[in-house]
C-alpha positions as CSV (number, residue, x, y, z in Angstrom):
1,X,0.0,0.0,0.0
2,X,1.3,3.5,-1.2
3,X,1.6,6.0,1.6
4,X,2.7,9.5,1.8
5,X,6.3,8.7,3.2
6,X,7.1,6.3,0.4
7,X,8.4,7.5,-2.6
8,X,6.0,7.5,-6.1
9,X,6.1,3.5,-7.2
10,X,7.1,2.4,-10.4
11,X,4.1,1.7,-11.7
12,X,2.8,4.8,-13.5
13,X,5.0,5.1,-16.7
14,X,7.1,2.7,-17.8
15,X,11.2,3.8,-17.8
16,X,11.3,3.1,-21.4
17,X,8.3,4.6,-22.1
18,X,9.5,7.9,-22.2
19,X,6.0,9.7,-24.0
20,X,4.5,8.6,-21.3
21,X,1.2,6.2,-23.5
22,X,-0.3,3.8,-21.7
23,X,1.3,1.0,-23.8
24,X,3.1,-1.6,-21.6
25,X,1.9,-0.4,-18.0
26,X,2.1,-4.0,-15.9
27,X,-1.3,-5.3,-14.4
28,X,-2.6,-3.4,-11.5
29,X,-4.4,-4.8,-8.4
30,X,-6.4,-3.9,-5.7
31,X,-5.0,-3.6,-1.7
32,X,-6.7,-7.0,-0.8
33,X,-6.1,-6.9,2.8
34,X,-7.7,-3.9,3.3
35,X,-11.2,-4.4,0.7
36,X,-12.1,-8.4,1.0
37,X,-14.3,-8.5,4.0
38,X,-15.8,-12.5,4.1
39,X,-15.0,-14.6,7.0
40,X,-11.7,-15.4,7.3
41,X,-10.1,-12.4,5.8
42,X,-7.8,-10.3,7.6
43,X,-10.4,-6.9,7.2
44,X,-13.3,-9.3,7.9
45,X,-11.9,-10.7,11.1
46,X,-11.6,-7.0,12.0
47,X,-14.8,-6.1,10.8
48,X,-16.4,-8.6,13.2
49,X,-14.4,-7.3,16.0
50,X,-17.3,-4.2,16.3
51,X,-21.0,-4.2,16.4
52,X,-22.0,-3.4,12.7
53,X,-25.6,-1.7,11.5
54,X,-27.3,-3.5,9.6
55,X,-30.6,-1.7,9.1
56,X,-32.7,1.1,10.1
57,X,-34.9,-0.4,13.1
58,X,-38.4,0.4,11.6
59,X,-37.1,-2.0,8.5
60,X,-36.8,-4.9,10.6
61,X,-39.8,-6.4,11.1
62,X,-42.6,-9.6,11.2
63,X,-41.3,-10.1,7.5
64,X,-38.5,-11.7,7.4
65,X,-36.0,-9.9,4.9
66,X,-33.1,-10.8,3.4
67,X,-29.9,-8.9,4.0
68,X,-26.2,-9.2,3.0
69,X,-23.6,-8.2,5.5
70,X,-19.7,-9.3,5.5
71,X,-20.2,-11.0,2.6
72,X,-22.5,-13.0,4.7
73,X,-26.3,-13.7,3.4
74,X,-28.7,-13.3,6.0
75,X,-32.4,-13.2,7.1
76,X,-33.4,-10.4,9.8
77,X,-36.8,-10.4,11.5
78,X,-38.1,-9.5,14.6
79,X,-40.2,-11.5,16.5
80,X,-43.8,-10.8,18.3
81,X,-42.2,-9.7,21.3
82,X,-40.3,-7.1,19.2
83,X,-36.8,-9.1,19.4
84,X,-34.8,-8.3,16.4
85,X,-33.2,-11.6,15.1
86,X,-30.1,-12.3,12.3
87,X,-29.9,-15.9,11.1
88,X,-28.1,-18.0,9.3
89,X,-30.9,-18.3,6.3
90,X,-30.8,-21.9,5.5
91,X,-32.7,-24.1,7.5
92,X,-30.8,-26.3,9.6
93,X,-33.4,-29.1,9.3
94,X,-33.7,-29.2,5.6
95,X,-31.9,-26.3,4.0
96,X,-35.2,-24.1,2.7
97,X,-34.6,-20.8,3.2
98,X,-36.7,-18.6,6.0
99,X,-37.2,-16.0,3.5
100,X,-40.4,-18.4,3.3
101,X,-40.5,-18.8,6.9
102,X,-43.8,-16.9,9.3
103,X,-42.8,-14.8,12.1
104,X,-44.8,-15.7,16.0
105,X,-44.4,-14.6,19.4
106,X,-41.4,-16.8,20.1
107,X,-39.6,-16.7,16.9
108,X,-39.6,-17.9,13.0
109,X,-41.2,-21.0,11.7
110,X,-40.0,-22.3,8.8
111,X,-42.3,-23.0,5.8
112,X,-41.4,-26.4,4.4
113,X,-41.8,-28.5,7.8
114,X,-42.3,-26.4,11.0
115,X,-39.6,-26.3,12.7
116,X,-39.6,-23.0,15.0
117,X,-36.4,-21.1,15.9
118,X,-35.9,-17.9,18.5
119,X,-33.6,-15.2,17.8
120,X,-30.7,-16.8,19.4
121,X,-31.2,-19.5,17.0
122,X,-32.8,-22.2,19.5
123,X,-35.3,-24.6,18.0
124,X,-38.4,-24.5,19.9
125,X,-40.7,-27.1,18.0
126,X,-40.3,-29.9,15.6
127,X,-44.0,-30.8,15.0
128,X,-43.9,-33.3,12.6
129,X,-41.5,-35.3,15.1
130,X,-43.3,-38.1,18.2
131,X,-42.2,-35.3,20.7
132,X,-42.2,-31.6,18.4
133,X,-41.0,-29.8,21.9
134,X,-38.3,-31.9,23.0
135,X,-35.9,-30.4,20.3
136,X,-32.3,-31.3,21.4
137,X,-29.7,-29.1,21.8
138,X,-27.5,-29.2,19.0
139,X,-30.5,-28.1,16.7
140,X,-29.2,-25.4,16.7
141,X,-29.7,-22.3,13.8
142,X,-26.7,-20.5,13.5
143,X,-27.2,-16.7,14.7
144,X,-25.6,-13.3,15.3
145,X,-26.3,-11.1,18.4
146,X,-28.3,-8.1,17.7
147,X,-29.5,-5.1,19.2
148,X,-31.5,-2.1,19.0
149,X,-30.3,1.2,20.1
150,X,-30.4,5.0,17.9
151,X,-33.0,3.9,15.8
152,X,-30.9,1.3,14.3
153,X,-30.8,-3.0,14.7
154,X,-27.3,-3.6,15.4
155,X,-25.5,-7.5,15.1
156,X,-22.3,-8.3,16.5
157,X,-20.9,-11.1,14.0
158,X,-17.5,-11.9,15.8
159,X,-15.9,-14.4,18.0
160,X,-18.6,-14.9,20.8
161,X,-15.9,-14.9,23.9
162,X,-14.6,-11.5,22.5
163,X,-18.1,-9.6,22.0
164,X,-17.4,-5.8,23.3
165,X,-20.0,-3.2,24.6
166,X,-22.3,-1.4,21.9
167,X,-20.9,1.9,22.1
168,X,-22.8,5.1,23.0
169,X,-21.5,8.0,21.1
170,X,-22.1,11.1,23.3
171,X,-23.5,13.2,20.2
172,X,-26.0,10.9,19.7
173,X,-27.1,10.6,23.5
174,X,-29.3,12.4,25.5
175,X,-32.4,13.1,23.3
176,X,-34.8,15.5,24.6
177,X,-38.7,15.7,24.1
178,X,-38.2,18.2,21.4
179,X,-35.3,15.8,19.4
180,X,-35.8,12.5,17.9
181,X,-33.6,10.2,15.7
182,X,-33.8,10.4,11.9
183,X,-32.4,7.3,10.2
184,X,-30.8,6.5,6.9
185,X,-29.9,3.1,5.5
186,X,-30.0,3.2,2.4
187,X,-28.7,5.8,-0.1
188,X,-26.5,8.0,1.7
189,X,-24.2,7.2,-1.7
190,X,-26.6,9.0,-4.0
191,X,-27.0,11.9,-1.9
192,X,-29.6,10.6,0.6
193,X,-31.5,10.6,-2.4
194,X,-35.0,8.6,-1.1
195,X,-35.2,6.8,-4.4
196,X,-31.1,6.2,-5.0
197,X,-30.1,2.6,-4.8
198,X,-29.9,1.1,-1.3
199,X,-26.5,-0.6,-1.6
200,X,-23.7,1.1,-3.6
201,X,-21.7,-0.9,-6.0
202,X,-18.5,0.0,-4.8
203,X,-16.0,-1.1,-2.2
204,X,-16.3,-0.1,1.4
205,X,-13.1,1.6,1.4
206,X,-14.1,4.2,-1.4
207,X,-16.1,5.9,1.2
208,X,-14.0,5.3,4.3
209,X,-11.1,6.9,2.1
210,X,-13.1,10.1,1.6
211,X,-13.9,10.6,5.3
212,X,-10.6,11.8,6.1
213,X,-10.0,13.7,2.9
214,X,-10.9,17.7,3.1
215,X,-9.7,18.7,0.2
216,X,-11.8,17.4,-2.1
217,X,-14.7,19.2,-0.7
218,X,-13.0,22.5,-2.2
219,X,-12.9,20.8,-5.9
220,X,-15.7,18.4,-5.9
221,X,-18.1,20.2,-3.5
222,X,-17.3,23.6,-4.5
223,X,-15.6,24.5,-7.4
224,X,-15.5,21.6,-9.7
225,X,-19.2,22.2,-10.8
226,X,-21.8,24.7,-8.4
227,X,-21.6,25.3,-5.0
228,X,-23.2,22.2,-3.6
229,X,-22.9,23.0,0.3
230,X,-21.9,26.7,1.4
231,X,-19.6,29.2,-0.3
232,X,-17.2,29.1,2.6
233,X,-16.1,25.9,1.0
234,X,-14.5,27.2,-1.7
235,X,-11.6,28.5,0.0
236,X,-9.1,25.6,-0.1
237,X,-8.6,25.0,3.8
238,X,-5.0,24.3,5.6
239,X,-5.7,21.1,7.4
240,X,-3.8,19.3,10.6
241,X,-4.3,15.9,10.9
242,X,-3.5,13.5,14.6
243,X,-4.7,10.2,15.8
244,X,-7.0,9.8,18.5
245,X,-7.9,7.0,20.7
246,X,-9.3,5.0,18.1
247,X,-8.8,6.9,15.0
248,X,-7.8,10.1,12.9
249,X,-9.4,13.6,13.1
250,X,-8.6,16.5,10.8
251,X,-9.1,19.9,11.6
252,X,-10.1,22.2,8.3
253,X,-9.4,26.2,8.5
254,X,-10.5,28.3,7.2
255,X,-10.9,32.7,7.0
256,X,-14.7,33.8,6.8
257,X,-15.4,37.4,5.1
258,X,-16.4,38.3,8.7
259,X,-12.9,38.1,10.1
260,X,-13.5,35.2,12.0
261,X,-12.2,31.3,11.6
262,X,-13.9,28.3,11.6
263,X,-12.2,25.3,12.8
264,X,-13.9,22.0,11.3
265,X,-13.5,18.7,12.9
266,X,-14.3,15.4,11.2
267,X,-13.6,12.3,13.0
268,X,-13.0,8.7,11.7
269,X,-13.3,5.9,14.3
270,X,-11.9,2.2,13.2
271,X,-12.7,0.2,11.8
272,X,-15.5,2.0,9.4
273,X,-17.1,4.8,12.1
274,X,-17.6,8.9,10.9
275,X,-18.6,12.0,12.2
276,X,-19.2,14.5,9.7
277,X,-20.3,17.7,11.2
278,X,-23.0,20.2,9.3
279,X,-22.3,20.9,5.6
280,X,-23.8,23.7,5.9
281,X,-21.9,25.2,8.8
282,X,-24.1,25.1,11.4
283,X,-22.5,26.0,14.7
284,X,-21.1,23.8,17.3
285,X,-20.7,19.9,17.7
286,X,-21.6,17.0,15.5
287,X,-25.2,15.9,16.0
288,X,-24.7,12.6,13.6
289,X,-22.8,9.6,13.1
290,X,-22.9,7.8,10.0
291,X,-21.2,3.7,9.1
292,X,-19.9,2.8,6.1
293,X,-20.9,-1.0,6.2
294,X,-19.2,-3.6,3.5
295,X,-22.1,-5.8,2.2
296,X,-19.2,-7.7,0.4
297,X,-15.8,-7.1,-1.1
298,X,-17.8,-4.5,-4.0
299,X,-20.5,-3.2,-2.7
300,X,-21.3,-1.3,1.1
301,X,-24.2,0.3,2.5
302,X,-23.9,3.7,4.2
303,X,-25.9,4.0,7.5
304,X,-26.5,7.2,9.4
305,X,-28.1,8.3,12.3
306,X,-28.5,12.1,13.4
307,X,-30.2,14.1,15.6
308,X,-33.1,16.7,14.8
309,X,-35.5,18.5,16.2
310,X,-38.8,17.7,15.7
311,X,-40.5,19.0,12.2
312,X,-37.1,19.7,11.1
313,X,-35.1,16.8,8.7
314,X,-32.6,16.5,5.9
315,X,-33.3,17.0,2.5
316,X,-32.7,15.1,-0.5
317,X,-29.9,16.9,-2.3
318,X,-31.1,18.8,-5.4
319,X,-29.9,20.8,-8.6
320,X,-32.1,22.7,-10.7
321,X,-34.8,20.8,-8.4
322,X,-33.7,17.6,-9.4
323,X,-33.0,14.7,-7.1
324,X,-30.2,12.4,-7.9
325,X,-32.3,9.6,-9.1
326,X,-33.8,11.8,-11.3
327,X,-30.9,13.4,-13.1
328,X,-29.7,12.0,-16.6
329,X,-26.1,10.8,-16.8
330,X,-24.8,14.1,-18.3
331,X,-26.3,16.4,-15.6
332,X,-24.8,14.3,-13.4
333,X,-21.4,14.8,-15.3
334,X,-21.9,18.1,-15.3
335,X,-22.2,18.3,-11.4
336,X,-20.6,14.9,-9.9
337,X,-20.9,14.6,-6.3
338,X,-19.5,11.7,-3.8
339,X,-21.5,8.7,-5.9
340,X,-19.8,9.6,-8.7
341,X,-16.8,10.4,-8.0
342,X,-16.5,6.6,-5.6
343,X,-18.2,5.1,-8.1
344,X,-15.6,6.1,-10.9
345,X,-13.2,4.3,-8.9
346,X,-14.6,1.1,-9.8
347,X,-16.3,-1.8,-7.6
348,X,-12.6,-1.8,-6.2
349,X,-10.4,0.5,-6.7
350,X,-6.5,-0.8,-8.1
351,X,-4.6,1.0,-5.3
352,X,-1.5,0.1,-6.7
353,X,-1.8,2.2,-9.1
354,X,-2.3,5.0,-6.8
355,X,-0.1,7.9,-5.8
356,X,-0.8,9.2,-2.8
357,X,0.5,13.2,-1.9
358,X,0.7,15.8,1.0
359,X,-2.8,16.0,0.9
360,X,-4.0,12.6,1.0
361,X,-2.1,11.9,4.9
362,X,-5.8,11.6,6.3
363,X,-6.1,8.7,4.5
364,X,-2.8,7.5,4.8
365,X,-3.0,7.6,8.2
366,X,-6.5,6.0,8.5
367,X,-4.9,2.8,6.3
368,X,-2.3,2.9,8.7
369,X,-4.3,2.7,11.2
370,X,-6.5,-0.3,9.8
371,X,-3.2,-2.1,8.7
372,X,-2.2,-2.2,12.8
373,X,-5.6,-3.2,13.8
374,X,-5.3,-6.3,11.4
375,X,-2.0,-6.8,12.9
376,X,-3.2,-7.1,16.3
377,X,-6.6,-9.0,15.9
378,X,-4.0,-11.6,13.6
379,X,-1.8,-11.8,16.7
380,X,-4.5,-12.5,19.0
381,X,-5.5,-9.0,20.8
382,X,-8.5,-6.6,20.7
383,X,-8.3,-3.5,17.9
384,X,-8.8,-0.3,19.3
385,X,-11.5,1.0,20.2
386,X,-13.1,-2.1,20.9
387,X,-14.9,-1.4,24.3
388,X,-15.1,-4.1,26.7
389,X,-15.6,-2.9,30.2
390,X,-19.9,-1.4,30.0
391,X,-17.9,1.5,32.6
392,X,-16.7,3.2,29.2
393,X,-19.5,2.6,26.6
394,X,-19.6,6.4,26.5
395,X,-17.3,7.4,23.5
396,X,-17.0,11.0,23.2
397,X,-16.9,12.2,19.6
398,X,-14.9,15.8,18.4
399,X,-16.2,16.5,15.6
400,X,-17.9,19.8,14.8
401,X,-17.7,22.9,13.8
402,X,-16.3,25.6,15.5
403,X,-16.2,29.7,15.5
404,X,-14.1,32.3,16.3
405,X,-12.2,35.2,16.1
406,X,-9.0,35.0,13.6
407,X,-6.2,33.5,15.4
408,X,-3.8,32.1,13.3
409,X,-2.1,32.8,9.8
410,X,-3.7,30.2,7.6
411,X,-0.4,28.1,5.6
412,X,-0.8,26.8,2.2
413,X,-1.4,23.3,2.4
């Protein structure tokens, strides 16, 4: 993997390829480590280290629903005592799947011969056997933890002696009787577009990358095209980037017209956790969180959860009153936002091809980070920011932005 400290590879033009065509360039390849995400891969074992979104909790309901996590196919339900439940689809007893299956009190049924299983996978009935309630142990449907909590079912899908604490992130906490929770998992790729595709077809890491990557709001957000958040933004910022306990924040300056500076925060948590404050500048901390969740080694789903008061929520981005889903493919090459710019990449990007600069250390560092994770679940320890003790479930969060008077001469960056 190309980082900032290394020097530019060898793989861009060819030495005796002096004009500099395309002809001869070697095959390129993706960073596997850091995109393949099924079971037994080094980013899918650290994937399953943390308790993963899988869907909004009003989407998880008496009909069972297929969904595709990890590189895992699943069905999610939630049972008549409002118990959210992630199984293993096939049926243990004969392999139909519980797509087909009916949801009771107690748990799923499955359709081709009855056999009843709770959330936690336990079969509760065999009827077409001499005793259907004395099920024995070992009949057993294999199952994920799950949990409810923002507005969001959550599963934990890792080693069961290792599961951590559910984190509470202390923007989200704390709602008040004027506040509630607005939910998104589906289509935060094409804009929060309501009618954009629910997965994206790219690789998880398309995303992650741009979390810790402020310059491209100046070009893609703001220059490139039309103004698509606030004209502040077209200012290119100077930007300091350190680790945290658990990730990489970047602060983004910049001068207002007014004389005073904003100091923006974005946070990135491991393995796949952001905090992007208010595009449009609002004042003060972060009131969102959002996930960028691998569905499998080309496609993710982007889950977010933020705070708003009540009768207030976010829009569906717009130009010329057009939703994304609505927009042909040249206005959308005439104003190319996030989607298209990730998607341009491909389902996975050939990082070694890359060649990284001064302005891509966010991301540097964030790969860094991941790389060191891997390293330590391979060796046989927790990642960070894997919570363990329920004591320090509360994970404060530092992204925002923030006002003041000019303090500092801004530096090129």
């Amino acid at each position: 993997m190309a980082t900032v400290e290394e020097p530019v590879p060898a793989h861009g033009v060819p030495r005796d390829n002096p004009l500099g065509t395309a002809y001869g360039r070697p095959p390129q390849h993706p960073d596997h480590a850091l995109t393949q995400v099924g079971p037994g891969t080094p980013m899918g074992e650290l994937m399953r280290r943390y308790w993963q979104p899988v869907l909004a909790s009003r989407n998880v309901t008496a009909r069972p629903r297929e969904v595709r996590i990890l590189a895992e196919d699943l069905i999610v339900f939630r049972d008549g005592e409002g118990r959210p439940g992630l199984l293993y689809p096939r049926c243990m007893h004969r392999g139909t799947s519980l797509l087909w299956g009916h949801v009771e009190a107690d748990g799923i049924r499955c359709c081709y011969h009855g056999w009843k299983f709770s959330v936690e996978g336990h079969c509760l009935e065999q009827p077409c056997e001499p005793n259907p309630h004395q099920c024995r142990p070992e009949h057993r449907q294999p199952w994920y933890p799950t949990r409810d909590r923002y507005g969001l079912v959550w599963a934990y899908m890792g080693p069961p002696d290792r599961r951590p604490v559910l984190p509470r992130w202390d923007v989200l906490e704390n709602l008040t009787d004027e506040e509630y929770y607005q939910v998104a998992d589906a289509s935060w790729g094409s804009h929060r577009d309501p009618e954009g595709p629910e997965v994206v077809p790219y690789s998880w890491l398309h995303m992650n990358d741009n979390i810790m990557d402020p310059f491209h709001v100046q070009v893609l957000h703001s220059t490139f095209s039309v103004t698509q958040f606030v004209r502040e933004f077209e200012v290119m910022p100077t930007c300091d980037f350190e680790y945290i306990d658990g990730g990489v924040i970047y602060r983004a300056y910049r001068d207002l017209e007014d004389g005073r500076e904003v100091d923006r925060i974005s946070t990135w948590m491991a393995p796949n956790i952001m905090s992007v404050p208010s595009t449009m500048l609002a004042a003060g901390p972060s009131t969102g969180m959002g996930f960028v969740v691998p569905v499998d080694d080309t496609h993710c789903r982007i889950v977010g959860v933020a705070r708003f008061k009540k009768g207030e929520s976010r829009q569906p981005y717009r130009v010329n009153g057009k939703t994304w889903s609505q927009m042909s493919l040249e206005e959308r090459q005439d104003v190319p936002n996030d989607y298209e710019a990730q998607a341009g990449q491909g389902p996975i990007s050939l990082h070694s091809e890359e060649h990284l600069a001064t302005s891509d250390r966010g991301i540097a560092m964030q790969r860094r980070a991941l790389e060191q994770n891997i390293r330590r679940v391979m060796e046989g320890a927790d990642p960070d920011g894997v919570i363990l003790d329920p004591a320090r479930e509360l994970v404060h969060v530092p992204s925002g932005n923030f006002f003041r008077p000019k303090q500092r001469t801004p530096e090129p960056a």
